[in-house]
SELOVEX-964356 format. One record per atom (N, C-alpha, C): x negated, y, z negated. Coordinates in steps of 0.001 Angstrom, whole numbers, padded with zeros to 6 digits, always signed. Each point is the difference from the previous one (the first is absolute). Layout:
N
XYZ...
***
This chain:
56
+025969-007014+021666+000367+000774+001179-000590+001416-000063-000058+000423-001358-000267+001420-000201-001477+000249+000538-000240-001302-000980-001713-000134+000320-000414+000060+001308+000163-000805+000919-000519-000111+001275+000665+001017+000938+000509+001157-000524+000381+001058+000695-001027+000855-000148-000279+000291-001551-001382+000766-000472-000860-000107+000474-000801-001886+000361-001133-000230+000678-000085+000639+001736+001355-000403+000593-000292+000645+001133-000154+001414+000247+000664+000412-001018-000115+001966+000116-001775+000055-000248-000474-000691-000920-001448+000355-000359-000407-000238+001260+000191-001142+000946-000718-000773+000682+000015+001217+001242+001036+000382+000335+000126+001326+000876-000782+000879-000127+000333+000529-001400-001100+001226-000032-001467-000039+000072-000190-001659-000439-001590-000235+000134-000868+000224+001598+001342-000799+000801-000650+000162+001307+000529+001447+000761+000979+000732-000528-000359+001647+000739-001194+000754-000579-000839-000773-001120-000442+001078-000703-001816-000582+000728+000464-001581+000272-001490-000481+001052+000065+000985+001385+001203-000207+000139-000327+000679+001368-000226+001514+000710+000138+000628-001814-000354+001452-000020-000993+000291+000140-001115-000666-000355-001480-000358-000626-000666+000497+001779-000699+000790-000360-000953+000828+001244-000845-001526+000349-000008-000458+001269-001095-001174+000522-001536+000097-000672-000514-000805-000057-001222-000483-000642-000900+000996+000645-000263+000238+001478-001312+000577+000521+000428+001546+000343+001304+000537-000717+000142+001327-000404-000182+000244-001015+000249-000395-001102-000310-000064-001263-001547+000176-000193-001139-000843+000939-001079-000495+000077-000726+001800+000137+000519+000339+001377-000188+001522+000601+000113+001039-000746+001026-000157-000568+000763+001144-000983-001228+000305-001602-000252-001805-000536-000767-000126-000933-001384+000472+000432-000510-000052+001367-001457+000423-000020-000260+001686+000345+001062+000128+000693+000146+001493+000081-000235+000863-001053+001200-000431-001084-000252+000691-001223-001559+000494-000644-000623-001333+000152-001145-000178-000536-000988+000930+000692-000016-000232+001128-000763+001355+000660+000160+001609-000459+001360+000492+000170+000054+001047-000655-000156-000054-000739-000032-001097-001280-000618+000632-001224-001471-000404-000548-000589-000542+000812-001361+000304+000423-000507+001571+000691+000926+000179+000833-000239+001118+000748-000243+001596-001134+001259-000449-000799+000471+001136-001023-001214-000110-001193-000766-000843-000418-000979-000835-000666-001394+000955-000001+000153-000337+001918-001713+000509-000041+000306+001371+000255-001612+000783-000478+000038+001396+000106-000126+000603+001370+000931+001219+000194-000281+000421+001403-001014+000187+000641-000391+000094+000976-000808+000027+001137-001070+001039-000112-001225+000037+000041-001319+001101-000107+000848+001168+000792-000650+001311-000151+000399+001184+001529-000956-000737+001235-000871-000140-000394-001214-000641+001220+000409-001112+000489+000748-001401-000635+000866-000811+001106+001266+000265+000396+000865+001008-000086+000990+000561+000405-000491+000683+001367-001326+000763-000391-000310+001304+001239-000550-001239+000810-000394-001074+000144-000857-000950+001024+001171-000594+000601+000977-000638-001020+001279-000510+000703+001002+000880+001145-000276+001348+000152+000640+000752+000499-000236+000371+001078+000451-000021+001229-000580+000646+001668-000608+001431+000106
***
């Protein structure tokens, strides 16, 4: 009896803890994002001469 009280408490927490879980194609967004900024942070800043061309 004890036992199959334990399993369902696990069994609970297993599925609040699925359904905490951020969806697959946010996770997806979130993971490539990162990666950009730290590509971004990676490469070296920008010449003065493509800054002054990029500018109106």
């Amino acid at each position: 009896m004890q036992r199959s009280a334990g399993l369902r408490t696990e069994a609970d927490a297993y599925r609040l803890a699925v359904s905490a879980r951020l969806p697959r194609a946010l996770r997806a967004r979130l993971r490539w994002t990162l990666v950009e900024v730290g590509l971004r942070l990676a490469s070296p800043p920008p010449s003065a001469s493509r800054t002054a061309i990029a500018l109106p």
